[in-house]
VMD Tcl script that draws the C-alpha trace (Angstrom):
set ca {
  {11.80 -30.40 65.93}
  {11.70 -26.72 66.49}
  {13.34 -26.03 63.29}
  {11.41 -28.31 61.06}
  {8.75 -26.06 62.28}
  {10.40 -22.70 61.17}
  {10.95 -24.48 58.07}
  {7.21 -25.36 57.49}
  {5.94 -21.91 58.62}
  {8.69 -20.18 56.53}
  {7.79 -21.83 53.46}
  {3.65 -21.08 54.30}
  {4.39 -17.51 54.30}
  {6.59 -17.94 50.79}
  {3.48 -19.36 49.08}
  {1.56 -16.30 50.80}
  {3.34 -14.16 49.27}
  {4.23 -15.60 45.91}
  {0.59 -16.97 44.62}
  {0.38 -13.92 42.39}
  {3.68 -16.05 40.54}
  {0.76 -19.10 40.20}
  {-1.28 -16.31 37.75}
  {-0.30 -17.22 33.94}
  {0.25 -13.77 32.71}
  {-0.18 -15.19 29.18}
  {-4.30 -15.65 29.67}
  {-4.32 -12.30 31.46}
  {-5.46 -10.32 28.28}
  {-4.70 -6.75 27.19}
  {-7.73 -4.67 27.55}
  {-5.42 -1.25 25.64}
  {-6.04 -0.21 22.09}
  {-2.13 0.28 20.68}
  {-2.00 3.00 18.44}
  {1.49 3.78 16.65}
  {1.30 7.87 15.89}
  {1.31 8.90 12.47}
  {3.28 12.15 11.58}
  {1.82 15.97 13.17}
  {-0.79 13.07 15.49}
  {-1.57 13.75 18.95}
  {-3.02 11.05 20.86}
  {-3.48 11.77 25.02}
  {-0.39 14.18 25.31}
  {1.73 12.29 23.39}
  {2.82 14.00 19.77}
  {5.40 12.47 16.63}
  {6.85 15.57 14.94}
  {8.99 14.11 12.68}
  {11.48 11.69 14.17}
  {10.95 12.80 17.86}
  {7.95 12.23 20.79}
  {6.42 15.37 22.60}
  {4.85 14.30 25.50}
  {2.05 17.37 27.41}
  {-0.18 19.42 26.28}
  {1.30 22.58 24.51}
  {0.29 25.55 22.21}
  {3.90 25.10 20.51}
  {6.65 22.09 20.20}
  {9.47 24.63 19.85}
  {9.76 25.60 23.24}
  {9.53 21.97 25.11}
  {11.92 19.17 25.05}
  {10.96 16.12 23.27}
  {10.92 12.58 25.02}
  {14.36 11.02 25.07}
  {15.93 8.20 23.52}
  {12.22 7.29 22.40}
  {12.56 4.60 19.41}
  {9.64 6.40 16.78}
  {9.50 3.41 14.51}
  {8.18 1.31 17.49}
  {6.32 4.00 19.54}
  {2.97 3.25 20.75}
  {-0.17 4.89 22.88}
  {-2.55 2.68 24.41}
  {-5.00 5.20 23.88}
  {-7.08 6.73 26.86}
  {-4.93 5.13 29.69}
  {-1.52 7.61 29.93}
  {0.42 4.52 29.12}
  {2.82 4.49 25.65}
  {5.47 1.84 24.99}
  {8.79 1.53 22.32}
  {10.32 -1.48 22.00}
  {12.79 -0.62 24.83}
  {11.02 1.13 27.57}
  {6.95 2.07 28.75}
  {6.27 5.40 29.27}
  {3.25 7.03 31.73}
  {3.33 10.86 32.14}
  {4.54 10.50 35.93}
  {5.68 13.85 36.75}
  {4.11 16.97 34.28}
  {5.46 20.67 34.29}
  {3.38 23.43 33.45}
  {4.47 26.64 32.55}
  {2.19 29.50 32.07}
  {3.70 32.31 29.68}
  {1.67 35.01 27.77}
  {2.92 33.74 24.55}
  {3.63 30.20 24.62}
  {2.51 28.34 27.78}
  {1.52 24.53 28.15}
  {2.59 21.41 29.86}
  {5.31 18.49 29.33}
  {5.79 15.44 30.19}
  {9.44 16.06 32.68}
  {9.38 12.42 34.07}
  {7.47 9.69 31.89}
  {9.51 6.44 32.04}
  {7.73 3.46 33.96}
  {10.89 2.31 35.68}
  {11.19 -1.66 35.40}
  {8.53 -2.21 33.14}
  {9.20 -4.57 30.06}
  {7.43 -3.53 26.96}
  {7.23 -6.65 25.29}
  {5.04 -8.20 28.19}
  {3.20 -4.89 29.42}
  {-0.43 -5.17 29.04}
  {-2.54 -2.97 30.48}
  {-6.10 -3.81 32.01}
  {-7.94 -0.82 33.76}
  {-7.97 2.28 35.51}
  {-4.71 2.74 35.52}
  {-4.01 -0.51 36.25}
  {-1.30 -2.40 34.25}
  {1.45 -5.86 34.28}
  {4.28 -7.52 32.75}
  {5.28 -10.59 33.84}
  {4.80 -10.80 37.24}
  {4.87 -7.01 38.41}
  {1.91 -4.39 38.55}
  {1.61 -0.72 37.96}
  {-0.68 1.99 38.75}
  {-0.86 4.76 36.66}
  {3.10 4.56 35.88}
  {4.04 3.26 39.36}
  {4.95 -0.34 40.76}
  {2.96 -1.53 42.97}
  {2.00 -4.51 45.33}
  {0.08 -7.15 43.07}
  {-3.21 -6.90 44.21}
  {-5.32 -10.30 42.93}
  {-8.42 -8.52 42.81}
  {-7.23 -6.23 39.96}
  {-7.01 -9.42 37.68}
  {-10.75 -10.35 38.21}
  {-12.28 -6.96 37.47}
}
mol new
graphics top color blue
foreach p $ca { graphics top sphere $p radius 0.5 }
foreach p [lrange $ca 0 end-1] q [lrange $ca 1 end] { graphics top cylinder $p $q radius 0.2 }
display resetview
């Protein structure tokens, strides 16, 4: 008797903690404007110079190191959010470096991949806020679904 009753309250706490996997991410719509970048375009810090991405905001590309392994035929910006996608990984400027120089000074992008994210699900809805599948992000972070992000 006493374990059918660790059974029951087990499983209660399971569906607790899993009705964000009730959601059907499909009718969850993308509220981001997907721009791909057209040659010399900058669109919020992120720039296409030929065949490579620039991500910050700097007076000169020939000093900073360009995004790697970033797939330019696919690259995106959902513009105004932060958030950019290939077809392989999503990108948010996480951590930025600054450098301030008398000749060439500026900031870059040092840590920009949105670790876990899958960019052919990742739709982003506000403020930051963003999902794929069944995990969500704030600005470039996972975080702890939150139901109430969904509604807004």
């Amino acid at each position: 008797m006493k374990k059918s009753y660790r059974t029951l309250f087990f499983l209660f706490i399971m569906t607790l903690l899993s009705c964000h996997l009730l959601i059907d991410e499909s009718k969850v719509e993308d509220n981001g404007c997907w721009v791909k970048l057209k040659e010399g375009e900058s669109i919020d810090g992120y720039t296409r110079s030929g065949n490579l991405i620039f991500g910050g905001y700097l007076d000169s590309l020939v000093y900073y190191p360009s995004m790697s392994k970033v797939d330019v035929q696919t690259f995106e910006v959902c513009v105004g959010s932060g958030y950019a996608r290939d077809k392989k990984r999503v990108f948010y400027p996480i951590k930025i470096t600054c450098i301030d120089a008398t000749t060439h000074g500026g900031c870059y992008f040092e840590e920009y991949t949105v670790k876990s994210a899958d960019p052919k699900s990742f739709k982003y809805l506000h403020d930051g806020y963003a999902i794929d599948g069944k995990k969500m992000y704030l600005d470039g972070k996972k975080i702890k679904w939150q139901e109430g992000v969904l509604k807004k």
